[in-house]
N, CA, C and O atoms as a DFTB+ gen file, in Angstrom:
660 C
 N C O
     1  1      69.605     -47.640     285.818
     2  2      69.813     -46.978     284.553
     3  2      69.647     -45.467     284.761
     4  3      68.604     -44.971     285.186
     5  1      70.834     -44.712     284.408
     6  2      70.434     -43.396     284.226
     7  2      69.150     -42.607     283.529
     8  3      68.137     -43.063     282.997
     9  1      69.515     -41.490     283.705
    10  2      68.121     -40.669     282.992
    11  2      68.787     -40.758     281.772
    12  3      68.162     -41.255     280.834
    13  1      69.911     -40.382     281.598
    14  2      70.640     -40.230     280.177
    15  2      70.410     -41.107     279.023
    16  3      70.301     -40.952     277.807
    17  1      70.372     -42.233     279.977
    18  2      70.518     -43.656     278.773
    19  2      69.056     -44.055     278.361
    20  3      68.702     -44.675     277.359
    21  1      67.936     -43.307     279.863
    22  2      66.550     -44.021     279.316
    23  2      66.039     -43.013     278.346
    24  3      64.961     -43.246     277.799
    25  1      66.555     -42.144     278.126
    26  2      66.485     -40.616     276.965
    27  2      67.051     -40.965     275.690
    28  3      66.508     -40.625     274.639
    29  1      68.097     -41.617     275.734
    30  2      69.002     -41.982     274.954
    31  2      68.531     -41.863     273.147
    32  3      69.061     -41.104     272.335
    33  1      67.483     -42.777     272.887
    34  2      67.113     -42.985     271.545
    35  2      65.217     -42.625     271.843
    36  3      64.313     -43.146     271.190
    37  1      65.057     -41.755     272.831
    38  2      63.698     -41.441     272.743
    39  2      63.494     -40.167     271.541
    40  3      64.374     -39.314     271.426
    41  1      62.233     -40.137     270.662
    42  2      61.992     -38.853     270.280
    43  2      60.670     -38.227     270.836
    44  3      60.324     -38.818     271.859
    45  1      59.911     -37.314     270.514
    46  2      58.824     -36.869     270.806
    47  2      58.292     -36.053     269.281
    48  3      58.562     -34.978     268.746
    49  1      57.308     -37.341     268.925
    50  2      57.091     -36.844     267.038
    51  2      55.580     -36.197     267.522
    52  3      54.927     -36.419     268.541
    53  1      55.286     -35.240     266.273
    54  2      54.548     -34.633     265.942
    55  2      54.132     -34.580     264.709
    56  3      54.897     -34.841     263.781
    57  1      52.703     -34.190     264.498
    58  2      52.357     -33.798     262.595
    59  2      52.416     -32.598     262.221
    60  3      51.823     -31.715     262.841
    61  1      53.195     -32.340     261.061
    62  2      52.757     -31.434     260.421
    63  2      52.796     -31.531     258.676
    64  3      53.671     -32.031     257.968
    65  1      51.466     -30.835     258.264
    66  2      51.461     -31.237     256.863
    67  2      50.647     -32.912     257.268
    68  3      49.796     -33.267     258.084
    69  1      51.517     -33.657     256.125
    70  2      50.955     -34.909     255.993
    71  2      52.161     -35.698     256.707
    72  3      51.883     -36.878     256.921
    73  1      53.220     -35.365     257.048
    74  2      54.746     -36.029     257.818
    75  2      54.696     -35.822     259.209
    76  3      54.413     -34.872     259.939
    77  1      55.138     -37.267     259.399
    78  2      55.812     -36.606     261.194
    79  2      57.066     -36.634     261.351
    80  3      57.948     -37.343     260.866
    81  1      57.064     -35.621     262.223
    82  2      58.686     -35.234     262.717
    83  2      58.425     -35.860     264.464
    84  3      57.446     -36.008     265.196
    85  1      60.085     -36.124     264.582
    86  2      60.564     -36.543     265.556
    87  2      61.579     -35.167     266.225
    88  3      62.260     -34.329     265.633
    89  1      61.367     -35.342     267.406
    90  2      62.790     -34.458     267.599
    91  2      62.815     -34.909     269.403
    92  3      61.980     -34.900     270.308
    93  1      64.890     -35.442     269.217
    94  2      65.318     -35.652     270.058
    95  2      64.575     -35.147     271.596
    96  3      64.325     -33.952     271.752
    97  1      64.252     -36.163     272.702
    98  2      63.911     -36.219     273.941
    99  2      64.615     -34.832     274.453
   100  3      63.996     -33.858     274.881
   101  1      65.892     -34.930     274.336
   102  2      66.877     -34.503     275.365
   103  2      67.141     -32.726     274.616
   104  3      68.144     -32.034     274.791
   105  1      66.083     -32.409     273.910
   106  2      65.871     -30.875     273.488
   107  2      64.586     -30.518     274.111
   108  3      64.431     -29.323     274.363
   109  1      63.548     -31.412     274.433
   110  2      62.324     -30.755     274.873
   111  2      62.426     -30.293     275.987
   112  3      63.348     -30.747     276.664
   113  1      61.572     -29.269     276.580
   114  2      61.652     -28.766     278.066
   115  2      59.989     -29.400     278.502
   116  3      59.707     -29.715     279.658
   117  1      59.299     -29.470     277.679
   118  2      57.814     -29.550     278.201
   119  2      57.344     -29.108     276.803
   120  3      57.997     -28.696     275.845
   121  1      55.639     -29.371     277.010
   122  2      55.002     -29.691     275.631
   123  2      54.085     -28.449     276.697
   124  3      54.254     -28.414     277.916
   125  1      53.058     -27.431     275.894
   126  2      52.392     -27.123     276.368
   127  2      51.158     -26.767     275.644
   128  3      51.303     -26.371     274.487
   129  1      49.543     -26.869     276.308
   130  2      48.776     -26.108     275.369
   131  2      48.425     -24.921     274.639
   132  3      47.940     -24.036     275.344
   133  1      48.537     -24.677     273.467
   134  2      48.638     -23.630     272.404
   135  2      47.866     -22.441     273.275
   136  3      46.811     -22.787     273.806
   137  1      48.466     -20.574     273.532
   138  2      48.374     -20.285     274.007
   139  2      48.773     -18.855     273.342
   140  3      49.584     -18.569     272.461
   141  1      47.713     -17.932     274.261
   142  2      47.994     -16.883     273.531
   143  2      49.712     -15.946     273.255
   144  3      50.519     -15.841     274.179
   145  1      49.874     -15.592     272.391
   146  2      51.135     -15.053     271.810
   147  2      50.736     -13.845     270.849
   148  3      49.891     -13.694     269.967
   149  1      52.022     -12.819     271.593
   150  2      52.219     -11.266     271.866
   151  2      52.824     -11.230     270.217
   152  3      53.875     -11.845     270.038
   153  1      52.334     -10.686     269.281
   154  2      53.093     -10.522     267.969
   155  2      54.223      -9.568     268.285
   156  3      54.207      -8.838     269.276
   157  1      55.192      -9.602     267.411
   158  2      56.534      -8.871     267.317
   159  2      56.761      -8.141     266.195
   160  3      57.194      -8.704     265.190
   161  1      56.513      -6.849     266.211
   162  2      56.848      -6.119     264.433
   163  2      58.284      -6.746     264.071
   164  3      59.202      -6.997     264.852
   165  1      58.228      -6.949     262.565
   166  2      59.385      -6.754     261.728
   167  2      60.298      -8.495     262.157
   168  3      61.470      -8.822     262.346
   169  1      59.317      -9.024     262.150
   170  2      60.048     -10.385     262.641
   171  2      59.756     -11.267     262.032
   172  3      58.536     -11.326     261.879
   173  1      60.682     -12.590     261.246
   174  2      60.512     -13.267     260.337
   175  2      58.582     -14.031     260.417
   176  3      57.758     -14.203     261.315
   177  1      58.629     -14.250     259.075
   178  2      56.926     -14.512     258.945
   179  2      56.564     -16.127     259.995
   180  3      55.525     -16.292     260.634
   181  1      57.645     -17.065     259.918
   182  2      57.642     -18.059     260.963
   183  2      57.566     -17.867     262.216
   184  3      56.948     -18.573     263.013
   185  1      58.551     -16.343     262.590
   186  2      58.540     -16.268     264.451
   187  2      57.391     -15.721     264.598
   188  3      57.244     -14.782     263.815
   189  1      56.314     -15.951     265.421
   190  2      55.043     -15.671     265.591
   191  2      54.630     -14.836     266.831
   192  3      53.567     -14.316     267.172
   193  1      56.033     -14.910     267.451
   194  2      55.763     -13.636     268.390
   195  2      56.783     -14.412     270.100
   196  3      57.696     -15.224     269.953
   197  1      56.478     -14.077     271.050
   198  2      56.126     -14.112     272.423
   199  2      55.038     -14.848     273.093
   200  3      53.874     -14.481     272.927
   201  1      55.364     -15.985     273.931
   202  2      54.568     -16.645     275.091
   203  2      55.309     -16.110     276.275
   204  3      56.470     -15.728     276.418
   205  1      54.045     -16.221     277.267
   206  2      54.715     -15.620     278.759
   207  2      54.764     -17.386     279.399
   208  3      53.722     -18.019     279.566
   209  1      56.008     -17.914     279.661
   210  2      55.332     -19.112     280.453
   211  2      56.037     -19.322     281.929
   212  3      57.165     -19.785     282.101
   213  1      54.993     -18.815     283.107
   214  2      55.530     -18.849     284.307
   215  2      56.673     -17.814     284.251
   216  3      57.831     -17.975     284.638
   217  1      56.132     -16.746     283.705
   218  2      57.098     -15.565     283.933
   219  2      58.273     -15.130     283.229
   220  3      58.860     -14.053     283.325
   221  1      58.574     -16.301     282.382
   222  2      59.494     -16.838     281.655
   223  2      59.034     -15.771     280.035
   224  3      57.928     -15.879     279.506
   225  1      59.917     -15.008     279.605
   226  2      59.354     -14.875     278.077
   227  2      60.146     -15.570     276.986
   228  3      61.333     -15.417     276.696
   229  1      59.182     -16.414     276.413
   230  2      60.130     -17.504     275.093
   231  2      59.116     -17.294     273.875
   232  3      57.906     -17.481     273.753
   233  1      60.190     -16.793     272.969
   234  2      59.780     -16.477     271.635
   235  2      59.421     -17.830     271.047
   236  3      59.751     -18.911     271.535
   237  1      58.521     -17.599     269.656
   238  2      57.605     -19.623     269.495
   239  2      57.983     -19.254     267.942
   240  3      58.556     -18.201     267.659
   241  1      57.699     -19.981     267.218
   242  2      58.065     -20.026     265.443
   243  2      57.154     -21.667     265.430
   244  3      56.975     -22.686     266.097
   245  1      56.761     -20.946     264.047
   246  2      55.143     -21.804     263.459
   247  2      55.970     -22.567     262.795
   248  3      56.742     -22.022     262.005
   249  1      55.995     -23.942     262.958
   250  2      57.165     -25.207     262.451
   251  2      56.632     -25.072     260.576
   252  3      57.407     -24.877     259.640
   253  1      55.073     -25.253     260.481
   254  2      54.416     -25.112     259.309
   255  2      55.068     -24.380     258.341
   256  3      55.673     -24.719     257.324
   257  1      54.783     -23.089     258.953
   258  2      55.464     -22.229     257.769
   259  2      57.073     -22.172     258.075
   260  3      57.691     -22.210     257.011
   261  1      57.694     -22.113     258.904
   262  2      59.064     -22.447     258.639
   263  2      59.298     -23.871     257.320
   264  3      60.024     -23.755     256.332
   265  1      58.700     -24.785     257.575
   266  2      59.079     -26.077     256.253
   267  2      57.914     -24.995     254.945
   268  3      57.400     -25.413     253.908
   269  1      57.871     -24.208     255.280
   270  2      57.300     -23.650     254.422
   271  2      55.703     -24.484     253.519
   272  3      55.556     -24.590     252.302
   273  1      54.780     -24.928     254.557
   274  2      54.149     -25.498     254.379
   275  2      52.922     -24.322     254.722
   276  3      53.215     -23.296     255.337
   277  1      51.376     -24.628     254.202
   278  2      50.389     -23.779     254.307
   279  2      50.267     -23.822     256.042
   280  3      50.492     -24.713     256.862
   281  1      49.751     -22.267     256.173
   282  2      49.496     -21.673     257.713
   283  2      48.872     -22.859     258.055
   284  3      48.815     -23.705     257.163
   285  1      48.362     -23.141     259.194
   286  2      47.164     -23.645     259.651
   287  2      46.426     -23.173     260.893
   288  3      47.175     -22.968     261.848
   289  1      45.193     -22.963     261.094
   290  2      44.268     -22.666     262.168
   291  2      44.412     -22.935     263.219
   292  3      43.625     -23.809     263.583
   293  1      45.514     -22.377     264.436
   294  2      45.317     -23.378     265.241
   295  2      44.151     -23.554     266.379
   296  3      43.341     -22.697     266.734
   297  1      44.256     -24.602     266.751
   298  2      42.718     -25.437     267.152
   299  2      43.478     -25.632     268.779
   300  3      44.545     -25.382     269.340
   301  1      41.994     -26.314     269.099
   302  2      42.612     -27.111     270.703
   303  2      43.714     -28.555     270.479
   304  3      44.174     -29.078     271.494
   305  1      43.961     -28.943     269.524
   306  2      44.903     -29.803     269.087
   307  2      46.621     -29.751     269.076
   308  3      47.522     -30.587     269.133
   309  1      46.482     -27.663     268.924
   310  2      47.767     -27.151     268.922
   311  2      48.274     -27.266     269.443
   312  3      47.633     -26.895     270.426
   313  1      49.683     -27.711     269.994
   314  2      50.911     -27.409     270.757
   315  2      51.702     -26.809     270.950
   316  3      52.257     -26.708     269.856
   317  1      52.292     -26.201     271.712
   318  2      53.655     -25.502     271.434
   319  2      54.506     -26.548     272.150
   320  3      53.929     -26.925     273.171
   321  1      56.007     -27.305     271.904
   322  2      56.646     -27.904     272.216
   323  2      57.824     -26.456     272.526
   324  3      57.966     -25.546     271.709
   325  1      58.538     -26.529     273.819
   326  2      59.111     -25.813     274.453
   327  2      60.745     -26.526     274.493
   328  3      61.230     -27.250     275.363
   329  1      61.208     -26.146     273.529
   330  2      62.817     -27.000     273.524
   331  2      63.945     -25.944     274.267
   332  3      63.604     -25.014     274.998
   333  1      65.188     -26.245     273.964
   334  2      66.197     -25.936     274.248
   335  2      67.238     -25.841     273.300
   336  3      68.109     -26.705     273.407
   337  1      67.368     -25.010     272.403
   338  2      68.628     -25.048     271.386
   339  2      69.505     -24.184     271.157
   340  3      68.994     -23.233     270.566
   341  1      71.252     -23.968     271.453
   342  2      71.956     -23.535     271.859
   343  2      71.593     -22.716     272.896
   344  3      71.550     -21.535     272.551
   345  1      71.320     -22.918     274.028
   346  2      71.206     -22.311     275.070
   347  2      69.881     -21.239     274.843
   348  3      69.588     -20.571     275.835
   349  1      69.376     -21.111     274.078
   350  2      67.848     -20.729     274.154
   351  2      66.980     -20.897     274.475
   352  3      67.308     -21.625     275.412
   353  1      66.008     -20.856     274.528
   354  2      64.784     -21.454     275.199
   355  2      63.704     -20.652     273.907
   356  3      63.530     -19.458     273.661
   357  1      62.946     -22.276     273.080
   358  2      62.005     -21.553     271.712
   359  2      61.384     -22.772     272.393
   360  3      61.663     -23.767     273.062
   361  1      60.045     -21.883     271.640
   362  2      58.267     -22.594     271.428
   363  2      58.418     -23.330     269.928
   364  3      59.280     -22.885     269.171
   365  1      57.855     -24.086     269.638
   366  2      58.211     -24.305     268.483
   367  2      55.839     -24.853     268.372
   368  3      55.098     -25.598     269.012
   369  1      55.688     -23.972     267.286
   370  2      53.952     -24.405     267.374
   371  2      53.859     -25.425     266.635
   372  3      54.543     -25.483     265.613
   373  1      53.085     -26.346     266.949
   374  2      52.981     -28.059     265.682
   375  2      51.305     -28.418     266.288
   376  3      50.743     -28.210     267.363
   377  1      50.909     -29.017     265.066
   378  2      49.715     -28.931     265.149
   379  2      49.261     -29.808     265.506
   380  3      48.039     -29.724     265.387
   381  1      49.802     -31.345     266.223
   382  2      49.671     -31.940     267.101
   383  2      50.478     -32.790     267.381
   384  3      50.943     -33.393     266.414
   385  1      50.937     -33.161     268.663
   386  2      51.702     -34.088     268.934
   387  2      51.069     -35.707     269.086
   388  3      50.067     -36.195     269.608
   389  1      52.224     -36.220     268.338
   390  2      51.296     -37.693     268.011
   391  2      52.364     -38.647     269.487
   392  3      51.788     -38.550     270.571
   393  1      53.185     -39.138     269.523
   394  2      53.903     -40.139     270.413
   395  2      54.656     -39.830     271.011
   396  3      54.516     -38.628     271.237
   397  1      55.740     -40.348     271.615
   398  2      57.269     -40.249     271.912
   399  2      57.249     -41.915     271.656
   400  3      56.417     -42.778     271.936
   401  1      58.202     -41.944     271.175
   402  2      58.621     -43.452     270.374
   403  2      60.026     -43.521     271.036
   404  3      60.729     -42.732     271.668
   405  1      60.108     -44.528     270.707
   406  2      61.708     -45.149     270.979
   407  2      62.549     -45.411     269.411
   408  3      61.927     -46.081     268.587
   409  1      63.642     -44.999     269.101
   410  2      64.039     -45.336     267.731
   411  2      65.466     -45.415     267.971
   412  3      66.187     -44.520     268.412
   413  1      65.846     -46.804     267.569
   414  2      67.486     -47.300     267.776
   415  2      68.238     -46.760     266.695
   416  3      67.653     -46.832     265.615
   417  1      69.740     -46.067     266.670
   418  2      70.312     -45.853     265.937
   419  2      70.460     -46.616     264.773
   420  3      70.649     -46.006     263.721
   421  1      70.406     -47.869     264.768
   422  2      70.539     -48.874     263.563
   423  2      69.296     -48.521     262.446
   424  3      69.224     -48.744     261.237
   425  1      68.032     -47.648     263.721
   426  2      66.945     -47.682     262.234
   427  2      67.027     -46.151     261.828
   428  3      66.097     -45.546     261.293
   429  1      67.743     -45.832     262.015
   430  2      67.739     -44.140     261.331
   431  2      68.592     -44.338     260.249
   432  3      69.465     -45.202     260.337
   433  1      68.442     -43.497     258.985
   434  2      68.894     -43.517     257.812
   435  2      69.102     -41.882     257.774
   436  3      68.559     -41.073     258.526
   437  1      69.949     -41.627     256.794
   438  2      70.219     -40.928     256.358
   439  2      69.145     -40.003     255.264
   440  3      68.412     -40.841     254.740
   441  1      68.868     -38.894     254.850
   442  2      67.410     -38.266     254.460
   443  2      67.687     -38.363     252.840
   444  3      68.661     -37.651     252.598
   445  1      67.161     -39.015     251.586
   446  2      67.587     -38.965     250.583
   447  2      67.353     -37.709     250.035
   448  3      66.273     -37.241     250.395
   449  1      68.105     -36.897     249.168
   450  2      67.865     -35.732     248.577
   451  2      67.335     -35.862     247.286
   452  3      67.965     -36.416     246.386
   453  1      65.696     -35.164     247.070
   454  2      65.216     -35.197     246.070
   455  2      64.778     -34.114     245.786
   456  3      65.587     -33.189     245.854
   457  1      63.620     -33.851     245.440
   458  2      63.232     -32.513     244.783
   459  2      63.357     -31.282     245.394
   460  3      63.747     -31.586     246.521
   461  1      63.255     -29.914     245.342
   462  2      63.841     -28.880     245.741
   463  2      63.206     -28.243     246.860
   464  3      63.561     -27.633     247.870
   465  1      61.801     -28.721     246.139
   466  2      61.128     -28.627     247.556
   467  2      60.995     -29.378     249.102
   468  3      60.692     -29.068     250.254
   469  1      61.488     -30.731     248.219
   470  2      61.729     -31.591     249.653
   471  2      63.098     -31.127     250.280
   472  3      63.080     -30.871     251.484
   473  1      63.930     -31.032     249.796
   474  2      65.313     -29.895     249.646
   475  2      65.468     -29.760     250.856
   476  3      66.070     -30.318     251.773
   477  1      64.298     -28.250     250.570
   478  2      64.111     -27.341     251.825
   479  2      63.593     -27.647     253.006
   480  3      63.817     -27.046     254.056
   481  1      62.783     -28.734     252.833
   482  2      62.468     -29.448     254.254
   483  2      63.247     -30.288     255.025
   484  3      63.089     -30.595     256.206
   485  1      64.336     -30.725     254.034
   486  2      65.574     -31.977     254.547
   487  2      66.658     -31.529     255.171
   488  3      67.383     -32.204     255.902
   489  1      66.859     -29.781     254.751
   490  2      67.246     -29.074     255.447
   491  2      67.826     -29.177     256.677
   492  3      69.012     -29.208     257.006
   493  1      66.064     -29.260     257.775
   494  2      65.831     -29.588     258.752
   495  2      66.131     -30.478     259.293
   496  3      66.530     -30.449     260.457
   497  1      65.966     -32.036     258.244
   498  2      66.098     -33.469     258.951
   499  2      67.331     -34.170     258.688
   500  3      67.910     -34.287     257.608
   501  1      67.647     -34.613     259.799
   502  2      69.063     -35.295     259.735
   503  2      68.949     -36.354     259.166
   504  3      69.621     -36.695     258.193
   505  1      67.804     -37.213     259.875
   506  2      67.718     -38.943     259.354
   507  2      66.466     -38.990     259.680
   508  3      65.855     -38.394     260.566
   509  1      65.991     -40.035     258.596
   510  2      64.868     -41.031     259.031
   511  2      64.806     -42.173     260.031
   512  3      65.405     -43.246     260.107
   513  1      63.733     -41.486     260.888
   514  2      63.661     -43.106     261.380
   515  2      62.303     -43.876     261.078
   516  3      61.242     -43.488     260.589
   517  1      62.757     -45.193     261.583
   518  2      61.482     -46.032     260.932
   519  2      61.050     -46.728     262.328
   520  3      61.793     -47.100     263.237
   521  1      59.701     -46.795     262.247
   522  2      59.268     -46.993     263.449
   523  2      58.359     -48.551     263.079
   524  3      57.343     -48.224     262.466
   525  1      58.385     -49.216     263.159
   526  2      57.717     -50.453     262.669
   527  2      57.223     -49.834     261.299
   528  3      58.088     -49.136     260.770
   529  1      56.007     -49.930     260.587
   530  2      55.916     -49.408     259.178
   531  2      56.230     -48.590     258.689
   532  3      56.720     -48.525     257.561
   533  1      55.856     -47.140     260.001
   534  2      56.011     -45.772     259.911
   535  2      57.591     -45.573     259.856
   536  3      58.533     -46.300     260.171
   537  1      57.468     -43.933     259.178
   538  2      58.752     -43.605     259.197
   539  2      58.755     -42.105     259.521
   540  3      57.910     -41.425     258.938
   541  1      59.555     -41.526     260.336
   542  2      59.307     -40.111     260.912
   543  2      60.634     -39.643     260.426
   544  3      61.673     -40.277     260.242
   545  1      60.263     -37.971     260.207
   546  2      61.603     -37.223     260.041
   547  2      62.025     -36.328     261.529
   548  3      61.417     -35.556     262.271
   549  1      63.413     -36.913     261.484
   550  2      63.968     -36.554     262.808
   551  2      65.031     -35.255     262.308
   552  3      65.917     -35.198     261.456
   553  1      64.422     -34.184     263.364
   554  2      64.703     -32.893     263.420
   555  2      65.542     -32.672     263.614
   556  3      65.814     -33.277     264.651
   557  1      67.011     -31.663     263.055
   558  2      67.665     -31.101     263.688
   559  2      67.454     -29.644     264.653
   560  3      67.612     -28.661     263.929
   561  1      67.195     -29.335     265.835
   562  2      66.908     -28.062     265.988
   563  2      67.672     -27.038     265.735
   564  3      67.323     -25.868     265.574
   565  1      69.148     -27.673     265.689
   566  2      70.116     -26.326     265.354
   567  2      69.918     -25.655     263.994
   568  3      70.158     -24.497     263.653
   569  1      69.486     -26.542     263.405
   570  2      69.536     -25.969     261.755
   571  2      67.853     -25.457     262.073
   572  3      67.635     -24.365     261.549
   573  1      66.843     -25.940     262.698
   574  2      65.518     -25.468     262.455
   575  2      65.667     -23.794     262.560
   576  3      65.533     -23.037     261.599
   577  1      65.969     -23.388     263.923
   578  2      66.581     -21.835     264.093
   579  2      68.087     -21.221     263.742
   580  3      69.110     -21.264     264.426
   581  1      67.914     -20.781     262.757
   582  2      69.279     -19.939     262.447
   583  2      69.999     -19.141     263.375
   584  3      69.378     -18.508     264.230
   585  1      71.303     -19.097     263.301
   586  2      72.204     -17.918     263.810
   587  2      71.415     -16.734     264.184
   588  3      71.107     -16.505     265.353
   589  1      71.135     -16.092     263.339
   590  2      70.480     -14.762     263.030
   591  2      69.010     -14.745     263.987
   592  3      68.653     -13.924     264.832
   593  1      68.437     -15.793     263.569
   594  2      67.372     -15.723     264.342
   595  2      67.460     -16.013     265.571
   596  3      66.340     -16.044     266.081
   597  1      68.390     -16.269     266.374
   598  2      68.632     -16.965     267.738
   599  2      68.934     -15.276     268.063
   600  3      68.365     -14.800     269.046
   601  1      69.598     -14.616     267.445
   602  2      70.549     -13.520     268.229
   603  2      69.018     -12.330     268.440
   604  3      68.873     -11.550     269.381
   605  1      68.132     -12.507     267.367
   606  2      66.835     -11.478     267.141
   607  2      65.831     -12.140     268.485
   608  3      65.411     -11.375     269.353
   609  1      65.504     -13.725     268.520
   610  2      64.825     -14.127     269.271
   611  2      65.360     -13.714     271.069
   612  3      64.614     -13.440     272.008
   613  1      67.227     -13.823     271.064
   614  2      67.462     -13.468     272.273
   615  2      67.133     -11.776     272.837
   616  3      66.845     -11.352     273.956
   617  1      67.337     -11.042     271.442
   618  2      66.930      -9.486     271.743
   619  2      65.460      -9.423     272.506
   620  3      65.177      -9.241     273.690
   621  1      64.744      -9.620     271.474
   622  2      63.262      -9.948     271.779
   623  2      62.681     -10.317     273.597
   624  3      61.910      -9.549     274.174
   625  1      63.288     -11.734     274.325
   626  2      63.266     -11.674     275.176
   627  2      63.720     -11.090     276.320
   628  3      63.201     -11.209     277.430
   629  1      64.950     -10.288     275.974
   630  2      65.788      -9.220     276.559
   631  2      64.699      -7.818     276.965
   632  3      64.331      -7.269     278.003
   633  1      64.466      -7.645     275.517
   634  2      63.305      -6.600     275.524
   635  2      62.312      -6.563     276.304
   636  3      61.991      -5.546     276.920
   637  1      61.820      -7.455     276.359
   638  2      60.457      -7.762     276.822
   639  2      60.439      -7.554     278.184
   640  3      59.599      -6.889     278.789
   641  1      61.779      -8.381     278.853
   642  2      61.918      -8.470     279.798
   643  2      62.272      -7.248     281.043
   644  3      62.074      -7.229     282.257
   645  1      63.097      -5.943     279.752
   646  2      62.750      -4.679     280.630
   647  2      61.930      -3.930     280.774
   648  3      61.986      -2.971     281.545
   649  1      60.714      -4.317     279.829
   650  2      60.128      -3.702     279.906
   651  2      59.184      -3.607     281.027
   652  3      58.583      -2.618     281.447
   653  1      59.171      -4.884     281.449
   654  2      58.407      -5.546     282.409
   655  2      58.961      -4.692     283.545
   656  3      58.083      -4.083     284.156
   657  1      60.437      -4.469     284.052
   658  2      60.849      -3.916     285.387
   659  2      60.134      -2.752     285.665
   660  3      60.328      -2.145     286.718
């Protein structure tokens, strides 16, 4: 069996708030422990700045307040999950990672649209999946980071990066 196929319907969920999110295997690069980060003037209140990792500079955004949920403290619990979306490379901070599950296309649903505030969080999620009782919201990352913010986050590491020479 390929790598492809044993990836296939894996996610890697996390909490935030009182929900967990899922987000596709085949976007993560590595999970890492929460770590200090370089603030950035004039940069949306979610992007939280700059991690250096292995030399590497990748801008991170606080998942929390992006769903527009209260800050939270982060602790030794924190994560930064290190994805891949359109050819970027983002931290994404979550305040802990709970599994990587397996979830078959047959159990993902579609996200029902209800109140305005859930709205804005559904935004994000493509489908539900259901995991024996549980049910996780599975992430889109393209929609998590905007256009706009991909082109500011790529400046950012550009920057950084001459400065360093």
């Amino acid at each position: 069996m390929s790598e492809m196929t044993t990836q296939l319907n894996k996610y890697v969920t996390f909490k935030s708030g009182n929900e967990y999110f899922g987000l596709k295997i085949e976007y993560v690069n590595e999970i890492i422990v929460y770590q200090e980060i370089t603030q950035m003037p004039e940069s949306e209140d979610y992007i939280k700045g700059l991690i250096n990792l292995r030399g590497k500079i990748i801008p991170v955004i606080d998942v929390r307040i992006r769903f527009k949920q209260e800050p939270l403290e982060y602790t030794d619990r924190t994560c930064i999950i290190i994805i891949n979306v359109k050819d970027t490379v983002v931290g994404l901070i979550v305040e802990r990672i709970a599994e990587v599950v397996e979830i078959e296309e047959g159990d993902i649903v579609a996200p029902p649209s209800l109140t305005k505030e859930e709205r804005t969080q559904n935004k994000y999620v493509y489908g539900i999946g259901k995991v024996g009782e549980d049910v996780k919201l599975l992430l889109d990352p393209d929609k998590l980071i905007k256009d706009e913010d991909l082109s500011v986050l790529e400046q950012m590491s550009e920057e950084t990066l001459e400065e360093g020479d």
